[in-house]
Structure formats: C-alpha cells, structure tokens
ROKOLZA-374221 format. One line per 4 residues: number of its first residue (from 1); their letters; for each residue x, y, z of N, C-alpha, C, CB. Coordinates in steps of 0.1 Angstrom, whole numbers, padded with zeros to 4 digits. Atoms other than C-alpha are relative to their C-alpha. Glycine has a CB too. Layout:
BEGIN
NUM	A	X,Y,Z,X,Y,Z,X,Y,Z,X,Y,Z; ... .
END
This chain:
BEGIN
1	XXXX	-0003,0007,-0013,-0650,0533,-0182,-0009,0007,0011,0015,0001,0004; 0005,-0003,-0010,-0673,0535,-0154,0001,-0006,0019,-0010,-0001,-0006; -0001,0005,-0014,-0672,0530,-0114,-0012,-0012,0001,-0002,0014,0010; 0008,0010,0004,-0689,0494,-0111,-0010,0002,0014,0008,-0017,-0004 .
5	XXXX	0011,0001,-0012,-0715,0487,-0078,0010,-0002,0009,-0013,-0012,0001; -0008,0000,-0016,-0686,0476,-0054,0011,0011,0000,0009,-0016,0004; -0013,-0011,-0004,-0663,0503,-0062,-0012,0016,0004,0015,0004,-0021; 0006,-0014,-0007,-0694,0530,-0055,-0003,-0001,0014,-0014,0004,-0005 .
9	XXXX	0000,0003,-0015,-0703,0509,-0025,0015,0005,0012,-0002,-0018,0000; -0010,-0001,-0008,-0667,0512,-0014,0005,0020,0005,0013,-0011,-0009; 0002,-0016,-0003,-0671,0549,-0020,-0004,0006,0009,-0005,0006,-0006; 0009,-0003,-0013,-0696,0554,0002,0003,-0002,0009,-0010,-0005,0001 .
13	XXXX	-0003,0012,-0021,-0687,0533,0034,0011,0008,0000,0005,-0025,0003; -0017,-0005,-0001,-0647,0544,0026,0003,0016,-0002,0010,-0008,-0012; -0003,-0009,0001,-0648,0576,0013,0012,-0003,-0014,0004,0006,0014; -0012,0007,0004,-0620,0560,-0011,-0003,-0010,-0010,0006,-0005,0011 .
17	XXXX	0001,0012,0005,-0617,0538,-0042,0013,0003,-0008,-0014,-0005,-0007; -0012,0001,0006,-0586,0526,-0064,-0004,-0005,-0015,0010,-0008,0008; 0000,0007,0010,-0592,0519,-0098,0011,-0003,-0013,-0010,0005,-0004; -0013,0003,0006,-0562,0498,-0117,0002,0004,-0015,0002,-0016,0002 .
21	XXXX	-0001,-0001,0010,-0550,0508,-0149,-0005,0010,-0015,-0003,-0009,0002; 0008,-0007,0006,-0567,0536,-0158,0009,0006,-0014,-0006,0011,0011; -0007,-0005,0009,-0539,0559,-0177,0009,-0007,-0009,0005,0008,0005; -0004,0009,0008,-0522,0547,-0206,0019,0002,0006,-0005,0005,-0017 .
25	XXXX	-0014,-0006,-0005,-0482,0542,-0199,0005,0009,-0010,0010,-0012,0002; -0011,-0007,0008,-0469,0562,-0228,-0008,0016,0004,0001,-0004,-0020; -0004,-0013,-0002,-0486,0590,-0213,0005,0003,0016,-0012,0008,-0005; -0007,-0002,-0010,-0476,0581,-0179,0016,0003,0002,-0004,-0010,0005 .
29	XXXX	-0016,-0005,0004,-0439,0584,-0194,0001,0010,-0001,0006,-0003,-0011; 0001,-0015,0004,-0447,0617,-0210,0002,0008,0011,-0011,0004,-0006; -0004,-0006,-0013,-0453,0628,-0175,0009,0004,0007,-0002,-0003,0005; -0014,0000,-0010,-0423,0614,-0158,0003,0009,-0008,0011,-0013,0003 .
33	XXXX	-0010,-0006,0005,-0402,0628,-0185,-0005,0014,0001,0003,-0005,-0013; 0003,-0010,-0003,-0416,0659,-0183,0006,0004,0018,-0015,-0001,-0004; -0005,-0003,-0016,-0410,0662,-0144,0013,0000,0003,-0005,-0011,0009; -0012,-0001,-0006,-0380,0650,-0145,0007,0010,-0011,0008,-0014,0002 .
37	XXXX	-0009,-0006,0009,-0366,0670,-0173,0000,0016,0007,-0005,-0001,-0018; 0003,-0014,-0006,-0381,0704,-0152,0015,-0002,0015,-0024,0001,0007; -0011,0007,-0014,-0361,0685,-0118,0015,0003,-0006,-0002,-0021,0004; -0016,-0003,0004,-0328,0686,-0138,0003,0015,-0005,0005,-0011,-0013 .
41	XXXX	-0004,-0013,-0001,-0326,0722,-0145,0000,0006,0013,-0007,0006,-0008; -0001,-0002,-0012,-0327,0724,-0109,-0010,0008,0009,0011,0005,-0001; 0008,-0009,-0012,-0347,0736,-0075,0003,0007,0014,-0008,-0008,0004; -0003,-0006,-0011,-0345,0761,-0056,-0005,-0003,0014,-0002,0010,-0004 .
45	XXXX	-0001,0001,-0013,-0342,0755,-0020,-0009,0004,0010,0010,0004,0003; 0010,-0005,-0013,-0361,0779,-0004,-0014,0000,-0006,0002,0016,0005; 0010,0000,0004,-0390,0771,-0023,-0006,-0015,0003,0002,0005,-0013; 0007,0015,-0003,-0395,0732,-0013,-0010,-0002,0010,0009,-0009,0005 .
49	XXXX	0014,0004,-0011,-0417,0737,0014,-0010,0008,-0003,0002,0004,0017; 0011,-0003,0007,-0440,0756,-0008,-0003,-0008,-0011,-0001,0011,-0002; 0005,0006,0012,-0437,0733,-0038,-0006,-0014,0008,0014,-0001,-0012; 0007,0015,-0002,-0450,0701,-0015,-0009,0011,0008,0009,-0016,0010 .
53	XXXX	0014,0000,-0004,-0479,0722,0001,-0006,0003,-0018,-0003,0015,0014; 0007,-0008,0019,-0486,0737,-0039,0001,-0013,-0012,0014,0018,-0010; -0007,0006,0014,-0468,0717,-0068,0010,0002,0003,-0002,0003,-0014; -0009,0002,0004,-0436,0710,-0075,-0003,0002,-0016,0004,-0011,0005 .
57	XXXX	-0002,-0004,0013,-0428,0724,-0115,-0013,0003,0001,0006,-0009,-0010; 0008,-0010,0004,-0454,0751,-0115,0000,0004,-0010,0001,0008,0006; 0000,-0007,0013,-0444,0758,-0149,-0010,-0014,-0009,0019,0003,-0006; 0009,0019,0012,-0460,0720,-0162,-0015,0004,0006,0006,-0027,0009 .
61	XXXX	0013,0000,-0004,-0492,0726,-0136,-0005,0000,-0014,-0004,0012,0010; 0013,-0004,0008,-0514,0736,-0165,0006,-0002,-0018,-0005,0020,0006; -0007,0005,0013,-0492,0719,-0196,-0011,-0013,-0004,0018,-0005,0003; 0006,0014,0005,-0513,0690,-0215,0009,-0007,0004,-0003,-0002,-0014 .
65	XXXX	-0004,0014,-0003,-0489,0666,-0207,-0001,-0005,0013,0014,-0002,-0004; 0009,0006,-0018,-0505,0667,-0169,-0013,0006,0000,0008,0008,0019; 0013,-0004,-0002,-0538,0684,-0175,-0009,-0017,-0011,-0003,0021,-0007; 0001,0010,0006,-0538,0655,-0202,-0008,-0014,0006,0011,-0001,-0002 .
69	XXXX	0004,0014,-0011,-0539,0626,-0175,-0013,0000,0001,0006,0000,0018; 0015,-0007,-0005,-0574,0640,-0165,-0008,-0002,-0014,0000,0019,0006; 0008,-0005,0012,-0590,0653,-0197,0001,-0011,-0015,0005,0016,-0004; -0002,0009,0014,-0577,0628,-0226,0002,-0013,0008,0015,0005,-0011 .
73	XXXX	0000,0013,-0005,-0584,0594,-0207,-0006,-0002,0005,0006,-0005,0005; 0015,0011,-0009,-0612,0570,-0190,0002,0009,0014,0005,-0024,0004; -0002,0001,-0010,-0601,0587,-0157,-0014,0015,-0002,0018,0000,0007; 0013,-0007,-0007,-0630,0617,-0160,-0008,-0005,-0004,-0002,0014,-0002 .
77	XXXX	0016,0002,-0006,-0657,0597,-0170,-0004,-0009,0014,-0009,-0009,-0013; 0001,0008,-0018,-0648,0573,-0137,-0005,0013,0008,0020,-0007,0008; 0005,-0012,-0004,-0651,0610,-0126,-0014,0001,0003,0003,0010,-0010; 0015,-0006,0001,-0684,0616,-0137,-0009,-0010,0004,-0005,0005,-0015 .
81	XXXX	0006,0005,-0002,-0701,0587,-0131,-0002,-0004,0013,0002,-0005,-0008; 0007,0002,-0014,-0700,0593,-0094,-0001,0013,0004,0008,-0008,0012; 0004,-0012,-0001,-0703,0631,-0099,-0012,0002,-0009,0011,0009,-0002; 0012,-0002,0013,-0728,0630,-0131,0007,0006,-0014,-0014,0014,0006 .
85	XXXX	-0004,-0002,0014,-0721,0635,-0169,-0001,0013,-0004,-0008,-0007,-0008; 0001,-0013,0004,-0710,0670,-0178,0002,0009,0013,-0014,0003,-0008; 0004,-0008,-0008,-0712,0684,-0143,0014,-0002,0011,-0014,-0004,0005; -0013,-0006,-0007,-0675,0690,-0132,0004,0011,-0009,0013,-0012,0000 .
89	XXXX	-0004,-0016,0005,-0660,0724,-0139,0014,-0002,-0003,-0003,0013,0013; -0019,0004,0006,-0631,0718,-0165,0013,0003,0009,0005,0010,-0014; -0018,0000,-0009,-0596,0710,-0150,0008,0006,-0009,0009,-0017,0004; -0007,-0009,0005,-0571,0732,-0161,0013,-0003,0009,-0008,0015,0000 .
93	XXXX	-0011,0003,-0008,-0544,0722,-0135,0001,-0009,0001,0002,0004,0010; -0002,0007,-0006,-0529,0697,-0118,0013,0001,0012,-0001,-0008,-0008; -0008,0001,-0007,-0510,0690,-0087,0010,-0007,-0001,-0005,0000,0007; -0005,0007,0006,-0476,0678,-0093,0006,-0005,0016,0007,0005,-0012 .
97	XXXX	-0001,0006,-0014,-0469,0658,-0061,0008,-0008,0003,-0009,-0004,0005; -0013,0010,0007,-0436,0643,-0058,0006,-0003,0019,0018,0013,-0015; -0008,-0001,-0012,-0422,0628,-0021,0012,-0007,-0004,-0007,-0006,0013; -0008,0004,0003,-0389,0624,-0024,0004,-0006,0018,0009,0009,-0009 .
101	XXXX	-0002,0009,-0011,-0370,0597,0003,0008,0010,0014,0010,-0013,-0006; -0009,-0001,-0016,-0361,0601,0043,0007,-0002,0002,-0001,-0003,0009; -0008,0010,-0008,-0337,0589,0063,-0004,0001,0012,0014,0003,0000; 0004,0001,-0011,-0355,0597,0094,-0003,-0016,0006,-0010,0010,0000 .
105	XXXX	0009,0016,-0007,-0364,0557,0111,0001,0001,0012,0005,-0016,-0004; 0009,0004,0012,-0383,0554,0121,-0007,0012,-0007,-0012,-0009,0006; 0012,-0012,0007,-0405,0577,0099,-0010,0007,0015,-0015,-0011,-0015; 0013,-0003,-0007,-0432,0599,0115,-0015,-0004,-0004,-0002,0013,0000 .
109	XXXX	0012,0006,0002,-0466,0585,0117,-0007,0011,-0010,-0009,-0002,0015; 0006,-0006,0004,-0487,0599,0094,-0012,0013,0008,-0003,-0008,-0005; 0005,-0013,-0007,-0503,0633,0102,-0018,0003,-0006,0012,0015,-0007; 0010,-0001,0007,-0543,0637,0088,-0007,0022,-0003,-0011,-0012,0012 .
113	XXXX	0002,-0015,-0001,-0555,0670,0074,-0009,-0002,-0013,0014,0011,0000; 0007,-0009,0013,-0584,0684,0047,0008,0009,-0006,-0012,0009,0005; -0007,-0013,0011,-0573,0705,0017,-0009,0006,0005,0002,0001,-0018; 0009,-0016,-0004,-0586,0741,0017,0001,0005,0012,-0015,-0001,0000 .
117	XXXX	0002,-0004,-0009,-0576,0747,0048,0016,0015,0000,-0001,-0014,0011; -0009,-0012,-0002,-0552,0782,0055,0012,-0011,0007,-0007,0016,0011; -0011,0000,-0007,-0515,0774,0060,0010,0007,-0005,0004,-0013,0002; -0009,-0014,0006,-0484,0798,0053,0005,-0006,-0014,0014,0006,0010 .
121	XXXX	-0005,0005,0015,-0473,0778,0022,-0010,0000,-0013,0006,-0016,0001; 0008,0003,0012,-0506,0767,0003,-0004,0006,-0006,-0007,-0006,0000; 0007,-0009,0007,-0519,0796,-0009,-0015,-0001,0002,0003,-0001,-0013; 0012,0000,-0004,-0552,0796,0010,-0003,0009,0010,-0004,-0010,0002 .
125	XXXX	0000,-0013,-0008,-0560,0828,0028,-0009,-0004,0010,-0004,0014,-0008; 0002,0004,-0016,-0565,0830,0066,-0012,0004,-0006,0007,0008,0016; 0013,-0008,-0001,-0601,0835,0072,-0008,-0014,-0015,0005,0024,-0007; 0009,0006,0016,-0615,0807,0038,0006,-0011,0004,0005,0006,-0019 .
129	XXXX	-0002,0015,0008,-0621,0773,0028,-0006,-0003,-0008,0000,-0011,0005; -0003,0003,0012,-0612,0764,0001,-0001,-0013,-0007,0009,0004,-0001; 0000,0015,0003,-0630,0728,-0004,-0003,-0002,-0010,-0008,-0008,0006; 0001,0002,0013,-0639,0710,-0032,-0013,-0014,-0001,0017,-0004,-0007 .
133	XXXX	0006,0010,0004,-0659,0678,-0048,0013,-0010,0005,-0005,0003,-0016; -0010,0008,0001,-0634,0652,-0052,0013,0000,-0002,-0002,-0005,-0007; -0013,0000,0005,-0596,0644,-0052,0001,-0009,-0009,0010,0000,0009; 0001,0007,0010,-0588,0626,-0079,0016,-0001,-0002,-0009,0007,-0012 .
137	XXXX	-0015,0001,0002,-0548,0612,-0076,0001,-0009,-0013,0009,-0006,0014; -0006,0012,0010,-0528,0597,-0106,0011,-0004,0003,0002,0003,-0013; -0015,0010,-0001,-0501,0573,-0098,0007,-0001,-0016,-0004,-0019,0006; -0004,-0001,0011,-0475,0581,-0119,0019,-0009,0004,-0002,0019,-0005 .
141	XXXX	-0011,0008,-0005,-0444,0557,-0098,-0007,-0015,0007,0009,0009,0011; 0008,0010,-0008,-0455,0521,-0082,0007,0005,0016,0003,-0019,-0006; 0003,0001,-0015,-0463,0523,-0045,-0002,-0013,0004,-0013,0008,0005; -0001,0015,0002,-0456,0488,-0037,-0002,-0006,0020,0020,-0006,-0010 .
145	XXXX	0000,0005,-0018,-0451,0489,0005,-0006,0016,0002,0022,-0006,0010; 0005,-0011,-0010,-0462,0508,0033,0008,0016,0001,0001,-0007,0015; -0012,-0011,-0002,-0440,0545,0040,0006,-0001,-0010,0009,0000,0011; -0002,0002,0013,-0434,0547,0004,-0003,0011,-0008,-0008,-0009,-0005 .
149	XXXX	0010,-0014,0008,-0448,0584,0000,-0018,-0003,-0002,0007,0004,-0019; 0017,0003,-0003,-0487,0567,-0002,-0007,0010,0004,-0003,-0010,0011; 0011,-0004,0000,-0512,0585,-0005,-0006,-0008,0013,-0005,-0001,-0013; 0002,0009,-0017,-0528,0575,0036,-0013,0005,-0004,0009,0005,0020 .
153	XXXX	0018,-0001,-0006,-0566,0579,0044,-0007,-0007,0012,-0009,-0005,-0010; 0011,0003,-0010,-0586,0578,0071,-0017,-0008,-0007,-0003,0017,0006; 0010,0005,0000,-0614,0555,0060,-0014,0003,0009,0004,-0010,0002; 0005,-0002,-0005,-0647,0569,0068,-0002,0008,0007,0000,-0004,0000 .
157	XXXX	0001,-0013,-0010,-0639,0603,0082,-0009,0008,-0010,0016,0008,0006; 0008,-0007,0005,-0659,0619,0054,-0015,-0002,0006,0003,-0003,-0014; 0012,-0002,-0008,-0694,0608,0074,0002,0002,0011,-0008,-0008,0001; -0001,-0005,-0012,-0678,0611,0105,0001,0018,0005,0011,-0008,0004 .
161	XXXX	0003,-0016,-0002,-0673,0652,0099,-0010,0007,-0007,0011,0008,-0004; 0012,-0011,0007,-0704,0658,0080,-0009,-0001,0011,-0009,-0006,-0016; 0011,-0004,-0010,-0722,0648,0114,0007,0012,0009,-0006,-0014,0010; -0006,-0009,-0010,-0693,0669,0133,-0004,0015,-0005,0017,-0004,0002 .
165	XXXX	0004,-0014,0000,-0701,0700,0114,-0016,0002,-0007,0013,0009,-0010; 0013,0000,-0002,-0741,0694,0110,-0005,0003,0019,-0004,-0016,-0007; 0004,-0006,-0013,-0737,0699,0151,0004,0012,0004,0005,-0007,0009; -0011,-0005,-0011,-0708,0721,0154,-0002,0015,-0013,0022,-0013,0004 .
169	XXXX	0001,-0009,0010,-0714,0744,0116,0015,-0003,-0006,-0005,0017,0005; -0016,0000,0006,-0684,0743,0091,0012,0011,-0003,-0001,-0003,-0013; -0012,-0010,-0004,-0669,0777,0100,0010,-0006,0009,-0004,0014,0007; -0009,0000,-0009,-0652,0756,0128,0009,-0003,-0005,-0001,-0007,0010 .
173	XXXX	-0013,0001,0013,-0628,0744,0101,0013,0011,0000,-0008,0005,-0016; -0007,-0014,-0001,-0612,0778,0103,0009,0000,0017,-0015,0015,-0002; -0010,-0002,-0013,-0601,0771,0141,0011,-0015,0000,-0011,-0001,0017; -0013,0015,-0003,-0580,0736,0129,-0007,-0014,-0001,0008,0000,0021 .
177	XXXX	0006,0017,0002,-0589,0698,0122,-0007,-0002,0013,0013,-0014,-0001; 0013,0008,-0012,-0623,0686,0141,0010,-0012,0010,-0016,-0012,-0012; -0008,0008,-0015,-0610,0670,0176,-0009,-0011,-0003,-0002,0008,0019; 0009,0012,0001,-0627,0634,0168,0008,-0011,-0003,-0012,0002,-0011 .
181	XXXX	-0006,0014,0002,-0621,0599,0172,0009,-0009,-0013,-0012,-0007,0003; -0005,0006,0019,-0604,0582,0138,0005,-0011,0000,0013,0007,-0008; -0003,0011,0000,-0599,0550,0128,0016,-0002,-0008,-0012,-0007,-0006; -0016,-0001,0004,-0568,0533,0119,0000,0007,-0018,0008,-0020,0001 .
185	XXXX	-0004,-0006,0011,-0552,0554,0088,0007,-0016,-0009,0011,0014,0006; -0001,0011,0011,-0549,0530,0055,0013,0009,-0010,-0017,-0004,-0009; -0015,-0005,0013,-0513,0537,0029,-0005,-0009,-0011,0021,-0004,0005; -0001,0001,0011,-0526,0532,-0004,0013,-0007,-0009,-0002,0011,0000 .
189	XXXX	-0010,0004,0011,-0507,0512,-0026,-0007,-0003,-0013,0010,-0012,0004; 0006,0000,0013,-0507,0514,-0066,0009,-0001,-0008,-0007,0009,-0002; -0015,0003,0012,-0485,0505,-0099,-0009,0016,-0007,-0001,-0023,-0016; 0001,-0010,0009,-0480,0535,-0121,-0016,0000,-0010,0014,-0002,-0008 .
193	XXXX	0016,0004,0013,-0517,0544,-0142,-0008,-0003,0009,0000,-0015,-0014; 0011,0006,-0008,-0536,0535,-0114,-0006,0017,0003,0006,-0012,0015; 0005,-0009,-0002,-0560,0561,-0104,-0007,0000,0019,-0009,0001,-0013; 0005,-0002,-0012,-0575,0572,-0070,-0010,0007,0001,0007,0004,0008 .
197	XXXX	0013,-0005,0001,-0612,0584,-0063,0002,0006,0015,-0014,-0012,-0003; -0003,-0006,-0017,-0610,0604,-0025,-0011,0009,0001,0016,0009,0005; 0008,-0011,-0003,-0642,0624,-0014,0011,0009,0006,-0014,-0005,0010; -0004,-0003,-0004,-0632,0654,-0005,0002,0000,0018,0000,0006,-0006 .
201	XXXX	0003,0004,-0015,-0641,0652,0032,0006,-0011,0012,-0011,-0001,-0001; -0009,0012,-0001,-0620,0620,0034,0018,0006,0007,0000,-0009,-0020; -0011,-0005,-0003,-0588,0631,0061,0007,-0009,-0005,0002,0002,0014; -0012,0007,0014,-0557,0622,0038,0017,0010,0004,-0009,0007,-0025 .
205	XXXX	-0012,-0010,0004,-0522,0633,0038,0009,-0015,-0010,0011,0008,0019; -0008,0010,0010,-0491,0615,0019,0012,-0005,0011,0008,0009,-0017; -0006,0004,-0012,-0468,0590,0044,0012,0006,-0007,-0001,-0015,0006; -0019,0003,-0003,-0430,0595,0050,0000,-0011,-0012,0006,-0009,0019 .
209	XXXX	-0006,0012,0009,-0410,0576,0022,0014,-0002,0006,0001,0004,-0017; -0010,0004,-0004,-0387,0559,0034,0007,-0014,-0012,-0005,-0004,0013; -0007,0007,0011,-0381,0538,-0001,0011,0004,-0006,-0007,-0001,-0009; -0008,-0005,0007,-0353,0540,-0019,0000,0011,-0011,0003,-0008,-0003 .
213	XXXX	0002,-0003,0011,-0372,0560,-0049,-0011,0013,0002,-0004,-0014,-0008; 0009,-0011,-0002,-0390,0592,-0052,-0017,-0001,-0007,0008,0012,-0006; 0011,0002,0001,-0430,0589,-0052,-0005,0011,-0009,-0006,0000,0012; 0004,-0006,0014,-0444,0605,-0086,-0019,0001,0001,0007,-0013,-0015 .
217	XXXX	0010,0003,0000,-0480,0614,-0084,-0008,0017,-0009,-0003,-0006,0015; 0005,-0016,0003,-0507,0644,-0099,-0008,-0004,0008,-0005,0008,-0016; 0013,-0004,-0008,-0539,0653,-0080,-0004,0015,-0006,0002,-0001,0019; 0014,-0007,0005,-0570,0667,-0096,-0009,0002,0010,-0008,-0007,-0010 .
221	XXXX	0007,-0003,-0005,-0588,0689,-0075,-0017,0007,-0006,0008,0004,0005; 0012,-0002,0005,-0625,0684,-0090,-0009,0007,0009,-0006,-0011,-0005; 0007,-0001,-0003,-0653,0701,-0083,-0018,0004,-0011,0008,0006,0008; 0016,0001,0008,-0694,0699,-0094,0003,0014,-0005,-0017,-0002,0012 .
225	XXXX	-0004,-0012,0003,-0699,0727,-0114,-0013,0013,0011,0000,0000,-0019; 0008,-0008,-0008,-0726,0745,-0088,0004,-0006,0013,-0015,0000,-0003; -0009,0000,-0015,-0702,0737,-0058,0000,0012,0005,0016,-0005,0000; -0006,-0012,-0004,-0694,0772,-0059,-0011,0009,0007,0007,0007,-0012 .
229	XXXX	0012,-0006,-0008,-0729,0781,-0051,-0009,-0002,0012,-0007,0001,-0006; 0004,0003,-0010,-0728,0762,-0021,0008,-0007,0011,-0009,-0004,-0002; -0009,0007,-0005,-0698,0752,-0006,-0002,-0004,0014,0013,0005,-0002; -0001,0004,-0012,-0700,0751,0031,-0012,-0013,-0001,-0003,0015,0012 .
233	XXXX	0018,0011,0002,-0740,0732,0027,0007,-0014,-0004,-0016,0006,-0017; -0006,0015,0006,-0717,0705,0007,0006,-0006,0011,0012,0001,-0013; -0009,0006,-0011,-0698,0698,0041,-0007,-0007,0008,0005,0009,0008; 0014,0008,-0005,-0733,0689,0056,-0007,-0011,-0004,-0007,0006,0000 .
237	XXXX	0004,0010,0001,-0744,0672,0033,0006,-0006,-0017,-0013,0002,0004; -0011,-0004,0005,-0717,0658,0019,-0004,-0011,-0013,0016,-0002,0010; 0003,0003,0014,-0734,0638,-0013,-0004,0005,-0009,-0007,-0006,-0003; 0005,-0010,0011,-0750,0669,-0026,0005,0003,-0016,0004,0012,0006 .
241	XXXX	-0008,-0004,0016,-0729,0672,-0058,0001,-0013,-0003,0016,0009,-0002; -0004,0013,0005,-0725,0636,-0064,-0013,-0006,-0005,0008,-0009,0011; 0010,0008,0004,-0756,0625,-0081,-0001,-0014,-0009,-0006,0007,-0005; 0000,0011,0000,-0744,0596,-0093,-0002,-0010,0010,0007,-0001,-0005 .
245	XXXX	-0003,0006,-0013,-0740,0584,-0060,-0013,0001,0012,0013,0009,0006; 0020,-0002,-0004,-0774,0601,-0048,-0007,-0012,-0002,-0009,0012,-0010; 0011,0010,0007,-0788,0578,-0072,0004,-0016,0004,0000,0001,-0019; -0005,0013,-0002,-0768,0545,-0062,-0005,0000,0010,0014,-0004,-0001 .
249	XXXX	0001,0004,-0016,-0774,0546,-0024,-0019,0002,0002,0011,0013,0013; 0017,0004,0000,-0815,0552,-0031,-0007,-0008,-0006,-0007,0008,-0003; 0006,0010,0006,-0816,0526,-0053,0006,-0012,0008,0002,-0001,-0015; -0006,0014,-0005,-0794,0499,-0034,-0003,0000,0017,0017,0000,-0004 .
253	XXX	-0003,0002,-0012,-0796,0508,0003,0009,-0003,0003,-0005,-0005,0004; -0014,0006,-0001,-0763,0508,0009,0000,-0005,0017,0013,0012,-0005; -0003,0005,-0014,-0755,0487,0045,0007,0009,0002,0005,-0013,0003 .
END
C-alpha cells in the first residue's frame, strides 16, 4: 500500500492525511483486548496524568500486539513511501492513547501543542527537544462526531513554523509554543483500522470527549533514520527526511 498523488498533495498543503482501512480488525481486536484486559486489573490514580502525557499500560508499550499495528501491516510502507524505503529507524514502541469521557459542557476548546517539548509528566527534560519525523496514529475505536477524543490539527502550521523558526532559530521552542496566527483547528474523524499520517511540525493535540465511549488509539512516533544527525536543521527545513515527498513536490509543483 502506498500514499496515492492526492493523499501526498494533501500532505503537503495540510500537514495531515487519513488513510481508511489500513489495519486488519482481528488485530485491531487483539489490541483492544489487550488494553482492556491491562484496564481491568486496575489504575492507579496518581499516575493518570502521566499515563495521558506518556501511555497508558506501559507494560503493552513495546508488546507485539501494539508494536504489531506498525511493523506487521500496510501502515509502514504508507510510512515509507512519504519518508523513503528502509529509511525509518525501527519502532519498538507505541503510544497507548486512550481519552476516556467528560462531563464538563461545554468541553474546553481544544488546546494546540508540538511533541518533544519539556513538561513535568512526559518525560522530556527541561533544556531538549525531543522532535521527530512523523506521527503516525492508529484508530483503534470509531471517532464518528466532533469532541469525541479526535485527534484535532491545525492544518498547515507545519509551514507556518518552519518560516517562524528559519527567522526566529528552533531553540525558541524551549521558551513555549511560537506566538503565531492559526487557522481554524480540524477533529479528525475515523472507523477503527483507519490510520493517520501527521508531519511532525503539524500543532495537534486530542479534543475533550464528551461521547459516551472511551477513545482507543496508538501513536508511532517515526523518525528518518539520520534525523538524529540533524534534528533542529529538520525544523527549518521541514522536508529534509521525507524524500519521498522531496521527490513528489519537484516533480508536480505542488500549488
């Protein structure tokens, strides 16, 4: 399975693409059941506001039946074919990313923020960032309405902060989210198996659920495998690692 011409185009312009159907359901089951069978031995309390900045069941992170999703299905060559063949640095985790429901109404608006950034829960030390290549979510519950736990995005903030820190450098990162204009924020919706493509540079968080049902998702944090020998430069220029994508927008001109 590969990313076709309008889903790279939509990459490009959006930062963002959704491709239906990717994982198979019996191992999207495997999943749930897995999750939930960790959930019914129970969670500790004072640990929830580190398991939604980290994971939730830290003991599955790095189990095949979620590193699986990734590695044994169409969803890393969709991967590669807007990063390049061979040139992601094996996944070994996943994020287990579960919003369970509010009662707050209305909800709070969605909030926008980059991974890698230092906060007291995530495990990203003051002083570093900690970016990457791609997020790469798997829908593992349907997201059917708006405030649903969705996965939100800012459309198009991935070129809007590669010019903000080509003026401003990408240490400013380290003083808090670039002060800049943003267009309206989009909530993702998706049936279980569906997959999600997200540059990283693309401001994202996950809305308020206010459904009846708790939002089931992993997120693969990919990266090229010579990211590491140039992370901040990737912020600048933020196709560098994506040579599939290099190659689409010099052959097509993308509008």
């Amino acid at each position: 399975m590969q990313l076709t011409h309008s889903h790279k185009h939509k990459l490009y312009a959006d930062g963002y693409v959704k491709i239906s159907g990717v994982i198979p359901q019996i191992m999207v089951d495997d999943a749930v059941r897995a999750i939930n069978h960790s959930l019914g031995e129970g969670i500790d309390p004072a640990q929830i506001v580190t398991y939604r900045s980290r994971s939730f069941c830290p003991e599955l992170q790095h189990a095949p039946v979620i590193t699986d999703l990734l590695n044994k299905t169409p969803a890393l060559a969709v991967a590669e074919s807007a990063i390049g063949k061979g040139q992601i640095t094996p996944v070994q985790r996943g994020q287990i990313a579960l919003r369970f429901p509010t009662l707050q109404d209305p909800p709070e608006s969605p909030d926008p923020h980059l991974d890698g950034m230092y906060s007291p829960h995530n495990g990203v030390p003051k002083g570093e960032i900690r970016n990457f290549t791609m997020l790469l979510g798997v829908a593992l519950s349907d997201v059917t309405t708006d405030y649903a736990g969705n996965l939100t995005v800012w459309p198009g903030t991935h070129h809007i902060y590669e010019q903000y820190f080509r003026a401003r450098g990408p240490q400013t990162l380290l003083e808090g989210m670039p002060i800049v204009a943003l267009p309206e924020p989009v909530q993702l919706t998706a049936r279980a198996g569906d997959i999600m493509l997200v540059h990283y540079q693309v401001s994202h968080t996950a809305a308020p659920n206010r459904s009846p049902y708790p939002r089931f998702a992993i997120y693969f944090r990919l990266k090229h495998i010579a990211h590491d020998t140039h992370p901040l430069e990737a912020m600048t220029n933020i196709w560098m690692d994506w040579s599939e994508m290099t190659d689409f927008t010099n052959r097509s001109n993308v509008e």
